[in-house]
C-alpha positions in Angstrom: 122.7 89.2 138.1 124.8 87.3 141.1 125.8 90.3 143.4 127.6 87.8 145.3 129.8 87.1 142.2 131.0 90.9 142.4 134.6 91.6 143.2 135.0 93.7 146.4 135.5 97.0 145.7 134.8 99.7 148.3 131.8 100.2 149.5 130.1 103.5 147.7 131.3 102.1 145.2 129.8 98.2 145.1 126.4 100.5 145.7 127.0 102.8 142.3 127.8 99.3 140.6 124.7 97.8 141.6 122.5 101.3 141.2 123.7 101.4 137.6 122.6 97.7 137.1 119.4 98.2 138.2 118.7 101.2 136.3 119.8 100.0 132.8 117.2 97.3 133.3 113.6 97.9 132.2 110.7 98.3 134.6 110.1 94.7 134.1 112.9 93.0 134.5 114.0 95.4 137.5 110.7 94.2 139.3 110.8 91.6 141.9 109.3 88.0 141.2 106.2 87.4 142.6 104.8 91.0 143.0 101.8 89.6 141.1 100.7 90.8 138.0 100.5 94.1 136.4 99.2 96.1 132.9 100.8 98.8 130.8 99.3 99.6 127.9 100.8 101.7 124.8 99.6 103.4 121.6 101.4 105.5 119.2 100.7 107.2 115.7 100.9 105.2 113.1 99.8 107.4 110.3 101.7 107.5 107.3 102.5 111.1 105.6 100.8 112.3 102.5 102.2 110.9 99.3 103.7 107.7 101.2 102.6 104.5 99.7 99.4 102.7 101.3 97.7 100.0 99.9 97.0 100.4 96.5 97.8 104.1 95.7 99.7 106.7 97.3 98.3 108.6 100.5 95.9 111.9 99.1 94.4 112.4 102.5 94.1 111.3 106.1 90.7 110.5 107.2 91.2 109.4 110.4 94.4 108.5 112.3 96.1 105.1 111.9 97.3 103.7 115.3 99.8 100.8 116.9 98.1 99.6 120.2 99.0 96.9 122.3 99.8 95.6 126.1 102.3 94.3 127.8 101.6 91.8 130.8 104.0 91.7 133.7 104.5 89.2 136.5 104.2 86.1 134.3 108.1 85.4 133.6 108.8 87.1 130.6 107.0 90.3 129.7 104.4 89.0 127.4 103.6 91.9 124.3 100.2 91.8 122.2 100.3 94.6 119.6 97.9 95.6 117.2 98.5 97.9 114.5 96.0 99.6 111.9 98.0 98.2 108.6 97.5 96.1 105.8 99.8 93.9 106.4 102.9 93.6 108.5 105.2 90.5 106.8 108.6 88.3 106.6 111.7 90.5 107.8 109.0 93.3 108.3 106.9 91.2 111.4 110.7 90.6 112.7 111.2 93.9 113.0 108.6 94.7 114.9 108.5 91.7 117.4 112.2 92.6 118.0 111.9 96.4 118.8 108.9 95.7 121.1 110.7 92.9 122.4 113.9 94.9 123.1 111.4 97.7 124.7 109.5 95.4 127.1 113.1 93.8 128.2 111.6 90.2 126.8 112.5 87.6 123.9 110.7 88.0 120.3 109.2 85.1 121.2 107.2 86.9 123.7 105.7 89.2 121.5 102.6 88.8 119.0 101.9 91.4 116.7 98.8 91.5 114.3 97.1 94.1 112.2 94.2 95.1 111.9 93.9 95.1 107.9 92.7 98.4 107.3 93.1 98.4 102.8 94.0 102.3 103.1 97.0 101.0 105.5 100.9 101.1 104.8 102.2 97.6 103.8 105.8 96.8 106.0 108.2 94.0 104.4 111.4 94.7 104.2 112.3 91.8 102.3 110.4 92.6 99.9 111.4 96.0 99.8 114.7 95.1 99.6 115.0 92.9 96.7 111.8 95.6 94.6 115.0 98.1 95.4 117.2 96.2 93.2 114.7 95.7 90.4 114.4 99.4 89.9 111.2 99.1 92.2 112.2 100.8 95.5 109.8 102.8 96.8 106.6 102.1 95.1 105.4 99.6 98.0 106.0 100.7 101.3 108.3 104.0 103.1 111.4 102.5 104.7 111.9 105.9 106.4 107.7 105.7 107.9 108.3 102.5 108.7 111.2 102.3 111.1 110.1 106.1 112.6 106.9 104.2 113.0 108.2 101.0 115.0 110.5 103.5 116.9 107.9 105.5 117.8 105.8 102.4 119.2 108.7 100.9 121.0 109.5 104.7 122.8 105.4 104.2 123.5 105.4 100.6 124.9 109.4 101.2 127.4 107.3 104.7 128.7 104.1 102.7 129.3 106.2 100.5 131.4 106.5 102.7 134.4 103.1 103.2 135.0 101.8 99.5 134.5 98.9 98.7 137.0 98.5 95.7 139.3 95.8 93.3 137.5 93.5 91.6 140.0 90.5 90.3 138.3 89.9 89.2 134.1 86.5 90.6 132.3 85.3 88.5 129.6 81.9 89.5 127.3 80.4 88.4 124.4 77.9 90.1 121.9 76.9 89.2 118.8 77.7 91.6 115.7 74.5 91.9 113.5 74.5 92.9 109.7 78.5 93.5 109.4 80.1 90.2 108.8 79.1 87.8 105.5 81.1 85.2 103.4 82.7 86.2 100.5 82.9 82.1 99.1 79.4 80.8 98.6 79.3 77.6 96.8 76.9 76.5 94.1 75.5 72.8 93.7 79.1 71.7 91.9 80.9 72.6 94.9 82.4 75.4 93.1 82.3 78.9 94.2 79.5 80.2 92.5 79.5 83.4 94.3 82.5 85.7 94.6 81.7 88.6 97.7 83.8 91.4 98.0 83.5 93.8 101.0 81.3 95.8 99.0 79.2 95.7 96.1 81.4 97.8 94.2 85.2 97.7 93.7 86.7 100.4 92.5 87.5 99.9 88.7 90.9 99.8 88.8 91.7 97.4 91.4 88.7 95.5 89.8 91.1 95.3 86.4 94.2 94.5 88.1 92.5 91.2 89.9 90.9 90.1 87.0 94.4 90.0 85.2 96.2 88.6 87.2 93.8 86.0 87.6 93.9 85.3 84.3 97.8 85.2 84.5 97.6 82.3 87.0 94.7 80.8 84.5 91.5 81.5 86.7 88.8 83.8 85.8 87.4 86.2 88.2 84.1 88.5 87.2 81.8 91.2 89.5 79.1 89.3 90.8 75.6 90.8 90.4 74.7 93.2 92.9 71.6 91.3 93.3 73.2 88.0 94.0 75.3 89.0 96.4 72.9 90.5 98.6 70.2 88.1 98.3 72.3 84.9 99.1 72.8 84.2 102.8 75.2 85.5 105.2 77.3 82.3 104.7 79.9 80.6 107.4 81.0 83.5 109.9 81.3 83.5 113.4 79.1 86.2 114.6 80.6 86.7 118.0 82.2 89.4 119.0 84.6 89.0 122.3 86.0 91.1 124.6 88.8 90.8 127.4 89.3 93.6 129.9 91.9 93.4 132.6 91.0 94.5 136.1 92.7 96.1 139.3 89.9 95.6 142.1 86.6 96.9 140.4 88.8 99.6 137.7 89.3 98.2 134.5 92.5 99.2 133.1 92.4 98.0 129.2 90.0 95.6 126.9 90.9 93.4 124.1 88.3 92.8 121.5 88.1 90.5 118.5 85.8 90.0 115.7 86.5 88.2 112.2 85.8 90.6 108.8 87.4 92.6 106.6 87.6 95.6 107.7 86.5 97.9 105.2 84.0 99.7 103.6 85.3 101.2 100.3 89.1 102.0 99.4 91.9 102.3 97.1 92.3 106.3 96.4 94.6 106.6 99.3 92.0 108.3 102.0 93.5 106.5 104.9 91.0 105.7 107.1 91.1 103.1 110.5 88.0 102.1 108.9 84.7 101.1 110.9 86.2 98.9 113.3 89.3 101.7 113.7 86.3 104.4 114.1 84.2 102.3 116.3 87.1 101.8 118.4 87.8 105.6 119.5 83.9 105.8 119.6 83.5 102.7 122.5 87.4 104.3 124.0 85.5 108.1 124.8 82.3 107.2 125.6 84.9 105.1 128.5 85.9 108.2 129.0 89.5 107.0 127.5 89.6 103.6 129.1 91.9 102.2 126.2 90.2 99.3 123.9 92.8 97.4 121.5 91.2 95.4 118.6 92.0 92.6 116.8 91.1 90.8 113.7 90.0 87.1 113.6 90.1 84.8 111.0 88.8 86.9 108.0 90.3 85.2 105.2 87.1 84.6 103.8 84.7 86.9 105.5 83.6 90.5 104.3 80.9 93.3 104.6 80.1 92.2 101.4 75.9 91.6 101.7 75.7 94.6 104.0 78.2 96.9 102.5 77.5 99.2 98.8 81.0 100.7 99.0 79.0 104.6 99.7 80.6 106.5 102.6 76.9 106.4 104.4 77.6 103.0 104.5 80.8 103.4 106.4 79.0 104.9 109.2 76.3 102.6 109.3 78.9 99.6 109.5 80.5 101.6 112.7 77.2 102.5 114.1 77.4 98.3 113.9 80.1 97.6 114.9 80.0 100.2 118.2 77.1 98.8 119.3 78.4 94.7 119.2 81.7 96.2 120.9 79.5 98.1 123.6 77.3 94.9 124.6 79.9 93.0 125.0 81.2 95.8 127.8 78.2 96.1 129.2 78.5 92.3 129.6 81.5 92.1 131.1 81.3 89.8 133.8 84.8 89.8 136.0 87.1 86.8 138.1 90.2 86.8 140.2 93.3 86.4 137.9 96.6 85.0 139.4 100.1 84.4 138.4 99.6 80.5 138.1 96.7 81.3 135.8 98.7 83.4 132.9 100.7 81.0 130.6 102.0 81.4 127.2 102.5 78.9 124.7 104.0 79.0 121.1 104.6 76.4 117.9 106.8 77.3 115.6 105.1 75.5 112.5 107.1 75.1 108.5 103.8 75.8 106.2 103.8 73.8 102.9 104.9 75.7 99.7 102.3 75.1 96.8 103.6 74.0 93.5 103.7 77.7 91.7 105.7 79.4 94.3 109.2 78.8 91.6 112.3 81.2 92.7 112.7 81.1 88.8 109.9 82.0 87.4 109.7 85.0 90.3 112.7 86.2 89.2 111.6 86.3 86.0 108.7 88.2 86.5 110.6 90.9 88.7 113.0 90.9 85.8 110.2 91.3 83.3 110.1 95.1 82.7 106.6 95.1 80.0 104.8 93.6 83.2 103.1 96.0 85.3 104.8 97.4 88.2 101.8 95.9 90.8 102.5 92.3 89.1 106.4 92.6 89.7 106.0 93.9 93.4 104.1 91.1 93.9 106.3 88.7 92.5 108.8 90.4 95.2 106.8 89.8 98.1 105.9 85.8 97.2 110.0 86.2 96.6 110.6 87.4 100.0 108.4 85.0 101.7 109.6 81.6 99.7 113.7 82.2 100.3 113.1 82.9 104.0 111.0 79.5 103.9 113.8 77.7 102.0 116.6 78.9 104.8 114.1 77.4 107.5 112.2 80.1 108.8 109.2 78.7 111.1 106.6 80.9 111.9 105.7 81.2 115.7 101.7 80.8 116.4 100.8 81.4 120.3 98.3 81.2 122.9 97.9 83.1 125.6 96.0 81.8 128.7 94.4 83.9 131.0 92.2 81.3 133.6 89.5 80.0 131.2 90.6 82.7 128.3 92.9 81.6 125.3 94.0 83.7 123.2 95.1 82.6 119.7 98.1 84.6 117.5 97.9 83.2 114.1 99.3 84.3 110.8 97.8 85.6 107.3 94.4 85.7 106.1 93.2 82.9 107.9 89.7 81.3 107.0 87.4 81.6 109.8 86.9 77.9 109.8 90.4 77.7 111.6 88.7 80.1 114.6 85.3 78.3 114.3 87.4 74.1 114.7 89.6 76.0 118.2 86.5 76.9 119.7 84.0 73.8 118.9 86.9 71.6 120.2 87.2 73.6 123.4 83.3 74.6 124.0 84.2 75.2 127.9 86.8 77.5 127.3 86.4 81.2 125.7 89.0 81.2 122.7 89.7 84.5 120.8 91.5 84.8 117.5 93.8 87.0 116.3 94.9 86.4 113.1 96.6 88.3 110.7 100.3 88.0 112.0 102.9 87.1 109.4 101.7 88.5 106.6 103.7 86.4 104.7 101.6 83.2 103.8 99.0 85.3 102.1 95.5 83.8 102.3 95.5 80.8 104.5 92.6 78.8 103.3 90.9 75.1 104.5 92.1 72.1 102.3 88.6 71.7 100.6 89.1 75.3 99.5 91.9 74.7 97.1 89.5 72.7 94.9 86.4 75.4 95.2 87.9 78.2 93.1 87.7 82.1 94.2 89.9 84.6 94.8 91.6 83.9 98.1 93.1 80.4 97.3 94.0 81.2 93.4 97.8 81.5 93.4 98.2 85.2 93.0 96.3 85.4 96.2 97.9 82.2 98.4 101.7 81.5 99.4 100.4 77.7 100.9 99.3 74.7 99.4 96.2 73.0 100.5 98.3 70.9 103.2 98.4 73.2 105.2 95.2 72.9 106.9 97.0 69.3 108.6 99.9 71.5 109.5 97.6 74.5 111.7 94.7 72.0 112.8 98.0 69.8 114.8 99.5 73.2 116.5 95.7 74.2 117.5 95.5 71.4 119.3 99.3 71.7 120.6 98.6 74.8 121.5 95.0 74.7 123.7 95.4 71.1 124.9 
């Protein structure tokens, strides 16, 4: 705002003019440039009520809380937002939503904003697109809880505009590493064809009647999928994972105000009865946050397309708590080796690529349509069909979806979408071994699982087309932006 520009009224009244200004502003914006940076940090309830839809039943019980966590970073332009939230997924017109509340809270542009989840499968799902056109097949309802959703993203963005006036000044970044043993496994192990010869779950188990639904529709889309022996799947190695866990904890002086951790796996250890549960990682994360005696810790997931607790994990709820007892401990080394630098202005920068992802072959608006017309079908096959719906027309009107880095000094800090593979996470760090790069994947649900190239000839689940909304080219597409985006 020009005050110069202002007409010349009197005096006490030019002041109320300008008073008013300044106080429909946010904290943010209000602030003057160049008073160095500064934290807030959020969190709000995210638990959906009993008998709303999760994942893949209707919620029975509540476990343990579900939560939206994020920061927003202050002093760098912009307001930058990084949001993570304990849902399956978060997709299309849905992942608008949120970036544009949060976005409207921090007084910043969408553009500004990254939010992920966390993957959680006894989480609420959130795409209104979908939702929309399952509302006109008769379908409404079955999916996700409009009325949850928007009191949730409400309730996040009152979180994130109250956070804003107590934001600390950030001085000095924190960056430890610790490797996460006996958690983390690949679920695509090859056999001497190339093939995938192994299929690994997160568990050993899968509850029979997901188990049934995979297996048909895989057979609908003319793959065959089958449990792999219990025996197999323990015996065979861990696979291609990236072990690491990382963690990022902003500073004033020696008092650290907030970390950021990120690790790549699914995160969970059995499902699909509607228990909602944060899950280990959730669980381990309010473990490492009180024994900090509340010093707030918001995780992310990595590229997990492919990775599981599948070898380590026999779906039994003592399992659970040895896969936190895990996961605690990699998230508490890397505190405990935390080693801290000054952090300036200059130093913050964020960058974003919009990028058009290629549209395989068997994403057809008309045979969607069909199926969502197709009444005899089951109810999960036609949502579905709604969703890959949702996501094809808003590529076919040009949507681009926004991947983004933010650097912190020798910290990068990925924002990708979908189910990424971890060999995405594993190529950014190996071309970059002098920086620390940490990946949070699992934006826009909308692309489904995001696999490599050479993956779209192995077989398996995740690139089958019930399971992917991108066509092997895509790999070309996300390897140019990586490098856009870290040169």
């Amino acid at each position: 705002m020009n005050i110069q520009r202002l007409a010349k009224p009197s005096f006490l009244a030019a002041l109320l003019l300008v008073a008013s200004a300044l106080a429909a502003m946010p904290p943010a914006v209000a602030s003057e440039e160049g008073s160095g940076l500064r934290l807030a940090v959020f969190s709000a309830d995210a638990t959906p009520p009993i008998g709303s839809p999760v994942a893949y039943a209707k919620t029975r019980s509540i476990t343990d809380p579900l939560f939206a966590k994020g920061i927003v970073l202050l002093g760098a332009g912009e307001p930058i937002v990084l949001c993570s939230v304990d849902f399956i997924v978060i997709a299309n017109q849905g992942h608008d939503a949120w970036r544009e509340a949060l976005a409207e809270a921090a007084g910043t542009s969408p553009g500004r904003v990254a939010v992920q989840v966390v993957h959680q499968h006894d989480g609420p799902r959130c795409d209104f697109g979908a939702e929309a056109i399952a509302k006109e097949a008769g379908l409404g309802g079955l999916r996700q809880d409009d009325a949850f959703l928007h009191r949730t993203i409400a309730a996040t963005s009152a979180a994130l505009r109250e956070s804003l006036g107590s934001a600390r000044p950030v001085t000095h970044l924190g960056t430890g590493v610790a490797e996460v043993e006996k958690v983390a496994s690949n679920r695509r192990l090859l056999g001497p064809d190339g093939k995938v010869a192994i299929a690994r779950s997160s568990s050993y188990r899968i509850p029979e009647p997901i188990l049934s639904r995979l297996i048909k529709a895989a057979r609908r889309q003319g793959y065959e999928l089958s449990a792999t022996r219990v025996e197999e799947a323990i015996a065979a190695p861990e696979g291609v994972i990236d072990p690491e866990l990382k963690m990022v904890t902003f500073f004033d002086g020696e008092d650290p105000i907030a970390s950021l951790s990120y690790y790549a796996t699914h995160p969970q250890s059995f499902f699909g009865e509607g228990d909602v549960t944060s899950e280990f990682v959730g669980i381990a994360r309010s473990r490492i946050e009180k024994e900090r005696s509340g010093l707030p810790l918001v995780h992310f997931n990595g590229g997990a397309g492919n990775i599981a607790a599948g070898k380590y994990n026999d779906g039994t709820p003592e399992l659970r708590v040895i896969l936190t007892d895990r996961m605690a401990d990699g998230m508490r080394r890397a505190w405990e080796a935390t080693e801290r630098r000054p952090l300036e202005p200059s130093q913050v920068e964020w960058r974003v690529v919009p990028v058009s992802l290629p549209v395989p072959d068997h994403l057809d608006e008309t045979a969607l349509r069909a199926t969502l017309a197709d009444e005899s079908l089951p109810d999960t096959s036609r949502l579905a069909a709604a969703g890959k719906l949702s996501y094809l027309l808003r590529t076919k009107a040009g949507h681009r979806i926004e991947l983004s880095n933010l650097r912190l000094g020798p910290v990068d800090i990925l924002h990708f979408p979908g189910e990424l593979f971890v060999e995405y996470q594993l190529a950014a760090q190996e071309s970059h071994p002098d920086r620390i790069i940490c990946m949070a994947a699992y934006g826009d649900g909308g692309p489904g699982y995001i696999g490599t190239e050479i993956s779209y000839d192995e077989g398996g689940y995740e690139t089958q087309p019930s399971s992917t909304n991108v066509a092997p080219e895509v790999e070309g597409v996300l390897m140019q932006a990586l490098d856009e985006l870290l040169r």
